[in-house]
N, CA, C and O of each residue as an XYZ file, in Angstrom:
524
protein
N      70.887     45.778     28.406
C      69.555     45.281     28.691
C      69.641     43.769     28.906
O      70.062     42.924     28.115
N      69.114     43.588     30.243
C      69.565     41.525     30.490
C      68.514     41.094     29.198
O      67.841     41.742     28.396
N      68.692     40.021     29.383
C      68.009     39.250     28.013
C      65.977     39.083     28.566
O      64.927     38.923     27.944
N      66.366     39.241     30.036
C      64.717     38.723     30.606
C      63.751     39.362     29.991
O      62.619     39.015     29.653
N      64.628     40.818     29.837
C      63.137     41.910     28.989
C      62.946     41.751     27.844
O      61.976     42.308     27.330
N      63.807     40.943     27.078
C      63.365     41.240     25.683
C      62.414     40.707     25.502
O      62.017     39.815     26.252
N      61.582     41.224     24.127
C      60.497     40.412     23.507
C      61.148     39.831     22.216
O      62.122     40.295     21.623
N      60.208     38.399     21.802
C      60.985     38.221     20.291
C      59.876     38.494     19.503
O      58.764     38.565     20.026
N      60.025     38.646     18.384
C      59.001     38.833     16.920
C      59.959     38.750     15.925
O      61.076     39.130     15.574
N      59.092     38.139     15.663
C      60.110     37.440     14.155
C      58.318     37.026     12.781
O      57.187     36.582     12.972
N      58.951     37.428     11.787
C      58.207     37.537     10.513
C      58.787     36.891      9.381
O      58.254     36.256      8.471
N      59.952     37.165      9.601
C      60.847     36.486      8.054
C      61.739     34.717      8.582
O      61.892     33.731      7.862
N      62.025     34.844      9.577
C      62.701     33.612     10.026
C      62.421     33.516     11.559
O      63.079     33.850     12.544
N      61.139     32.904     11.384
C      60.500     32.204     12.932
C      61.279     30.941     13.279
O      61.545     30.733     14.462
N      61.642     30.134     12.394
C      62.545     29.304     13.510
C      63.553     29.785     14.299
O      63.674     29.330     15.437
N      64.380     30.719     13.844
C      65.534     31.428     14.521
C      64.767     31.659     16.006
O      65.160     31.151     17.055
N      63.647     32.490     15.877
C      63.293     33.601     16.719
C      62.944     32.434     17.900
O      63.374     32.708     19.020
N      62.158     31.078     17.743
C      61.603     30.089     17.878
C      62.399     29.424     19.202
O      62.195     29.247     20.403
N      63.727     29.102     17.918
C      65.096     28.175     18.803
C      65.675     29.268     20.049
O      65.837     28.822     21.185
N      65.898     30.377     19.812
C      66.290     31.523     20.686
C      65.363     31.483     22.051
O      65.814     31.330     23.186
N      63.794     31.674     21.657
C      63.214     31.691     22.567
C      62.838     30.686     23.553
O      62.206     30.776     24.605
N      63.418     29.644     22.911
C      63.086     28.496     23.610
C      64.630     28.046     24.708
O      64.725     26.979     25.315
N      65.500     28.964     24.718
C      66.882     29.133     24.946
C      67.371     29.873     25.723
O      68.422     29.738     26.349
N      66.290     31.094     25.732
C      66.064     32.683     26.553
C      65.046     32.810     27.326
O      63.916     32.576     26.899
N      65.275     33.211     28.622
C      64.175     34.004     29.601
C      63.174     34.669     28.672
O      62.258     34.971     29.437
N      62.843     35.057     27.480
C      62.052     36.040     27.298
C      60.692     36.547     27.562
O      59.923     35.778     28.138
N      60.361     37.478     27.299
C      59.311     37.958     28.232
C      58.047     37.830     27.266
O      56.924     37.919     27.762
N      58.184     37.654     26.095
C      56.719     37.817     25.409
C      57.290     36.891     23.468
O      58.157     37.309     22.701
N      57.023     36.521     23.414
C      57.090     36.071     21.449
C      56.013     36.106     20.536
O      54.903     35.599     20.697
N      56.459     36.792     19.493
C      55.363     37.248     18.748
C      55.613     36.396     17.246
O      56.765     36.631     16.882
N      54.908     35.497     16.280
C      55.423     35.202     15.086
C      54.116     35.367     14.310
O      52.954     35.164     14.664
N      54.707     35.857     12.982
C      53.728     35.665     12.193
C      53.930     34.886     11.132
O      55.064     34.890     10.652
N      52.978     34.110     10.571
C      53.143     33.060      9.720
C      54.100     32.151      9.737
O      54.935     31.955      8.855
N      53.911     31.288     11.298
C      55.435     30.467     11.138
C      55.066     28.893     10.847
O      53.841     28.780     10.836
N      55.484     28.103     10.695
C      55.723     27.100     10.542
C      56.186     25.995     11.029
O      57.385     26.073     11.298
N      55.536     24.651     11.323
C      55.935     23.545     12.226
C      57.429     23.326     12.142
O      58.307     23.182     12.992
N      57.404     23.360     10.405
C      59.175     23.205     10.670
C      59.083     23.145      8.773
O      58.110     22.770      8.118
N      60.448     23.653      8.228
C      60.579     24.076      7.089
C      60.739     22.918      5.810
O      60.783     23.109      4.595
N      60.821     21.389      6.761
C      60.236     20.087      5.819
C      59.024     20.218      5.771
O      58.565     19.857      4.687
N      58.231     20.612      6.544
C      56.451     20.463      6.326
C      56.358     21.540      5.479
O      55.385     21.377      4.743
N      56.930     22.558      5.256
C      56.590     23.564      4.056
C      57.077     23.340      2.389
O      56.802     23.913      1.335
N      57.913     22.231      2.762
C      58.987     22.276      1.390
C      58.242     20.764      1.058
O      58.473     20.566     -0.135
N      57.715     20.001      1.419
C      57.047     18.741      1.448
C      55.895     19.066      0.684
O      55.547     18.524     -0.365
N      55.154     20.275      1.472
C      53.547     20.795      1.079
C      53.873     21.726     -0.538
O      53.066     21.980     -1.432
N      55.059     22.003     -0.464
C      55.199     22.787     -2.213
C      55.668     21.853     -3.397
O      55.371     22.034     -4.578
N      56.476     20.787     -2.880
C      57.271     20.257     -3.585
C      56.739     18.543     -3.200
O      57.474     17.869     -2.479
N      55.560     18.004     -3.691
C      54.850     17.047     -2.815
C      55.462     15.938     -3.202
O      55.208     14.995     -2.452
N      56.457     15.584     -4.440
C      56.817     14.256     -5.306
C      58.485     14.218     -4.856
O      59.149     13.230     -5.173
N      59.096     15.320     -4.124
C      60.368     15.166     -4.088
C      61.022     15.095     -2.777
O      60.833     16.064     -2.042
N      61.774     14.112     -2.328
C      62.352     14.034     -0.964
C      62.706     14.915     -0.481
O      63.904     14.679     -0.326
N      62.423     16.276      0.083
C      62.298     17.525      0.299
C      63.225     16.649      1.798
O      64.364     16.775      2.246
N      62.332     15.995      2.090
C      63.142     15.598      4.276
C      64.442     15.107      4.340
O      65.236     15.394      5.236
N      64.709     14.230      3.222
C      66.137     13.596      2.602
C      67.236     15.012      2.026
O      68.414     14.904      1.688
N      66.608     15.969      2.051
C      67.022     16.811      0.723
C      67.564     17.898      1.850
O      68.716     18.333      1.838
N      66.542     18.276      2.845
C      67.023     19.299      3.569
C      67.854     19.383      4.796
O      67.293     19.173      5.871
N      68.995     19.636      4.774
C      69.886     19.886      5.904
C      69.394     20.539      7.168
O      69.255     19.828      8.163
N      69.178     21.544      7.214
C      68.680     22.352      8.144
C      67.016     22.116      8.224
O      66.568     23.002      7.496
N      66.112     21.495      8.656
C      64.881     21.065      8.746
C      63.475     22.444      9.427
O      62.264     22.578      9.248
N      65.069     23.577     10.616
C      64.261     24.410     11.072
C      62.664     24.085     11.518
O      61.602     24.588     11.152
N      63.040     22.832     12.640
C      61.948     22.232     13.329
C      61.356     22.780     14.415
O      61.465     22.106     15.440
N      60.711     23.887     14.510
C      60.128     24.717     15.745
C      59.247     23.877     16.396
O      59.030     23.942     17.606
N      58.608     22.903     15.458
C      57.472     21.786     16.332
C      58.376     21.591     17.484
O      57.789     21.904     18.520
N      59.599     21.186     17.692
C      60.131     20.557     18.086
C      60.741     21.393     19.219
O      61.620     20.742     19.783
N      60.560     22.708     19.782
C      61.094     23.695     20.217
C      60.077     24.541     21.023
O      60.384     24.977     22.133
N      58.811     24.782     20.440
C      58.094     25.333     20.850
C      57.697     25.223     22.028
O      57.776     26.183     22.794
N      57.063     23.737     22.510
C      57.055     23.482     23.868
C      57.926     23.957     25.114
O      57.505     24.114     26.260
N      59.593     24.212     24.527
C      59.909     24.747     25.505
C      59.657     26.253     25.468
O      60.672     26.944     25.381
N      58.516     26.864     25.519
C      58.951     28.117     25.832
C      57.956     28.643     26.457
O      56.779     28.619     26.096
N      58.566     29.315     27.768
C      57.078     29.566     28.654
C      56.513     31.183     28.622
O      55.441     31.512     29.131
N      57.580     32.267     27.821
C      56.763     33.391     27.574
C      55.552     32.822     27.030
O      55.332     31.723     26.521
N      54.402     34.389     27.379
C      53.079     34.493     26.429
C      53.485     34.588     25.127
O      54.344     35.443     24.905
N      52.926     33.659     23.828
C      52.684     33.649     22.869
C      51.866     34.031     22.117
O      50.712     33.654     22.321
N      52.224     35.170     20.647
C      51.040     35.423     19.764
C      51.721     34.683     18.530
O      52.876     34.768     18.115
N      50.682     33.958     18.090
C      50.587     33.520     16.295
C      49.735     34.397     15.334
O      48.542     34.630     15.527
N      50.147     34.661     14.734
C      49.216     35.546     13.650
C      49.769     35.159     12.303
O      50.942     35.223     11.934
N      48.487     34.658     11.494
C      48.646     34.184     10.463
C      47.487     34.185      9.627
O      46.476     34.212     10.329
N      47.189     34.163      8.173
C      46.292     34.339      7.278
C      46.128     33.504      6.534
O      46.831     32.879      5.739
N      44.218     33.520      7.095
C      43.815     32.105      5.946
C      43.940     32.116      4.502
O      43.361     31.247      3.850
N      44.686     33.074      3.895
C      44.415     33.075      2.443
C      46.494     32.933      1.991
O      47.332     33.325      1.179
N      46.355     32.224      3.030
C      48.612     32.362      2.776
C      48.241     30.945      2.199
O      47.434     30.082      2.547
N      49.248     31.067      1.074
C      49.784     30.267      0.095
C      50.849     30.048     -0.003
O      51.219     29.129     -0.734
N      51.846     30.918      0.794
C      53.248     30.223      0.996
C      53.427     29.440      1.921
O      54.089     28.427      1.695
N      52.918     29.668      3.168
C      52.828     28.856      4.331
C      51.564     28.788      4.925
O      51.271     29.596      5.806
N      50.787     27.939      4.562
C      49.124     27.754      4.827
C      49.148     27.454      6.407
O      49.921     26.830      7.135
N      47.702     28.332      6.659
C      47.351     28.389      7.943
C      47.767     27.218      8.880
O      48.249     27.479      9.982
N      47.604     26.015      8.494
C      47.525     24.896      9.233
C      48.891     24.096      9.884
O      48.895     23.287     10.813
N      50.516     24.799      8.757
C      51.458     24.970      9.335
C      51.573     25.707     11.041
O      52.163     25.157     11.971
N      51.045     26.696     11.107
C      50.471     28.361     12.206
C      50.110     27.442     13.281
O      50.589     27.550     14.410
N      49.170     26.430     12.907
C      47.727     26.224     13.523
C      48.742     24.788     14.398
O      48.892     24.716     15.617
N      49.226     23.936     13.520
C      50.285     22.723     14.429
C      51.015     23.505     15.387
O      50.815     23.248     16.574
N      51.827     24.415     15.082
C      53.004     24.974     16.108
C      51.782     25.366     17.376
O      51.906     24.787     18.455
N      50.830     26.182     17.220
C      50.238     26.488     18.170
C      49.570     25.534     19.247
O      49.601     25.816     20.445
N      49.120     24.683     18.881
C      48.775     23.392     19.320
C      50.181     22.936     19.944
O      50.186     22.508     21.098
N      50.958     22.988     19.467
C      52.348     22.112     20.815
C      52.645     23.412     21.310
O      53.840     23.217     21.531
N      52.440     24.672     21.671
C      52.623     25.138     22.357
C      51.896     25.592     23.851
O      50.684     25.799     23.903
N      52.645     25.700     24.873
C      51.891     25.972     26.262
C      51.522     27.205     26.244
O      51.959     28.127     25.556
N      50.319     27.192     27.390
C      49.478     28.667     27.360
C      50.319     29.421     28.592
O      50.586     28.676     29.535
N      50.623     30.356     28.666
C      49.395     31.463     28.058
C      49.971     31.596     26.186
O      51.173     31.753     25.973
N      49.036     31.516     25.070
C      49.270     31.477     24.062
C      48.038     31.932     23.105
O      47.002     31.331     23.387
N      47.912     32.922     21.961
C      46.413     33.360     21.561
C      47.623     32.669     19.871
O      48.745     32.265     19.566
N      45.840     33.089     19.168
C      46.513     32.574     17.592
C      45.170     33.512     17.145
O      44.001     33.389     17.512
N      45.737     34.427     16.278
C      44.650     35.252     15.222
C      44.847     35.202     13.971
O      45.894     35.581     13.446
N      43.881     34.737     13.363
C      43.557     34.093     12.427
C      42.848     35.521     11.500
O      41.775     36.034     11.820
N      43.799     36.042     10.197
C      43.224     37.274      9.487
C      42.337     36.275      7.915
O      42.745     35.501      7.049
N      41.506     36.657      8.140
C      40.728     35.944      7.003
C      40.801     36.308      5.805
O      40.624     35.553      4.849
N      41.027     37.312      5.746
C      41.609     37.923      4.145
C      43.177     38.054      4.292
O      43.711     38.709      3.396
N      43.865     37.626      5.110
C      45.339     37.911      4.670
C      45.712     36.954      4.381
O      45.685     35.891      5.001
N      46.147     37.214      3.316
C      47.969     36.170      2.908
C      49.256     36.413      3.862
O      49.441     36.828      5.006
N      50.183     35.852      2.606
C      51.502     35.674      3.639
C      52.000     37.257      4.089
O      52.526     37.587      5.152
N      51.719     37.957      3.135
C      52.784     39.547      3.448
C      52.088     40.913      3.094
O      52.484     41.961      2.586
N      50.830     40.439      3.598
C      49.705     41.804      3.971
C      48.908     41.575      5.111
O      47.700     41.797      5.028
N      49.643     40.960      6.685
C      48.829     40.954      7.378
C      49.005     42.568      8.101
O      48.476     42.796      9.189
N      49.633     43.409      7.522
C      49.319     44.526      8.458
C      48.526     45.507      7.836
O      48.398     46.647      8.283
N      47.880     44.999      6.600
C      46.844     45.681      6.021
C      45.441     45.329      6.573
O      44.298     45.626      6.226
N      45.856     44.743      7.352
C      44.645     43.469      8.095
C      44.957     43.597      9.637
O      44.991     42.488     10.170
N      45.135     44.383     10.282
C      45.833     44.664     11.658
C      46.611     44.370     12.657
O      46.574     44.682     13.848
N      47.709     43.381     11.694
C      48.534     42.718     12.597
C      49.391     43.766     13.718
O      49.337     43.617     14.939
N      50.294     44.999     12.916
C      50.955     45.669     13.601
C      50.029     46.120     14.931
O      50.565     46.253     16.032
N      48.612     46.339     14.731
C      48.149     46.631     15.729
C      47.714     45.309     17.172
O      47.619     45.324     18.399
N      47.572     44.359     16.103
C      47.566     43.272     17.369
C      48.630     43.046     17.717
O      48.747     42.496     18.812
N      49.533     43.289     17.135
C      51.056     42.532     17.677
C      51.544     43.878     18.802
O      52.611     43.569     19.331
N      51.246     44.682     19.081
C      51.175     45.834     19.846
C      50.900     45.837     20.990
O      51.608     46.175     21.939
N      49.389     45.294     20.975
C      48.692     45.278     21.738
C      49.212     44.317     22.891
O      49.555     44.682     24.015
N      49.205     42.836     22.327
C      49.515     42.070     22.773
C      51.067     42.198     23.739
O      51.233     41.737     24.868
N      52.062     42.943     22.928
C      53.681     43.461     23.456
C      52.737     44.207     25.051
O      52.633     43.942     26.248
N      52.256     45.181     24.118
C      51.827     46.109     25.894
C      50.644     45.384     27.011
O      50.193     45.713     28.108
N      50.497     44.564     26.342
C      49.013     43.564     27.594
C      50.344     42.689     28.500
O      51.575     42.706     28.483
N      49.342     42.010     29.203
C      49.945     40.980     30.091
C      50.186     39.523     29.255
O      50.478     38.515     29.899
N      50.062     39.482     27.970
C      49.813     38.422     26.927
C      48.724     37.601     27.299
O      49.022     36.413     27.428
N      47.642     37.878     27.489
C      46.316     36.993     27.708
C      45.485     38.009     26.934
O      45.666     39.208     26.723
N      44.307     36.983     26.496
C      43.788     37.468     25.191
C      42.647     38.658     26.450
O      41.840     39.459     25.978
């Protein structure tokens, strides 16, 4: 299978999926709950300790995202406490359209498919990626 068809989705390690896609033809990227980059998460938990000095691998998707011209879905939940919405909400903002961001109001970090992610993330795979 050439690489043009694939789609990415990534849930557990969006920078990977992030740097790849920004690297690959791909045809569609899907993330949920990702993050500008893994100093802005370790900064926002750990607020008194040089977390940016501290971390080797920074896993900066801010920094990546722009390049990538598949359709984009973000899906993420206002009630996440591991990686708060507003991490979700930066990456989406440096990214180019075509790009949607759904916002589950009762989900946290690892029950958005009690909240219909699998079904939006579906949807979105089989649409043309426009909302």
């Amino acid at each position: 299978m050439p690489i043009e068809s694939l789609c990415g989705a990534s849930r557990w390690v969006p920078a990977v999926a992030t740097a790849l896609a920004a690297e690959s033809a791909i045809q569609k990227l899907v993330l949920e709950a990702p993050y500008s980059s893994m100093a802005d998460v370790a900064a926002f938990h750990f607020r008194y300790a040089p977390v940016r000095w501290l971390l080797r691998d920074q896993f900066r998707s801010d920094l990546r995202i722009a390049q990538i011209a598949a359709p984009l879905l973000i899906m993420h939940g206002d009630r996440d406490r591991t990686i708060p919405v507003r991490f979700g909400e930066r990456l989406f903002d440096l990214a180019h359209e075509p790009k949607q961001l759904v916002r589950f109001p009762e989900g946290g970090h690892d029950d958005l498919a009690a909240y219909g992610a699998m079904e939006t993330g579906l949807k979105f795979l089989r649409s043309g990626g426009h909302r």
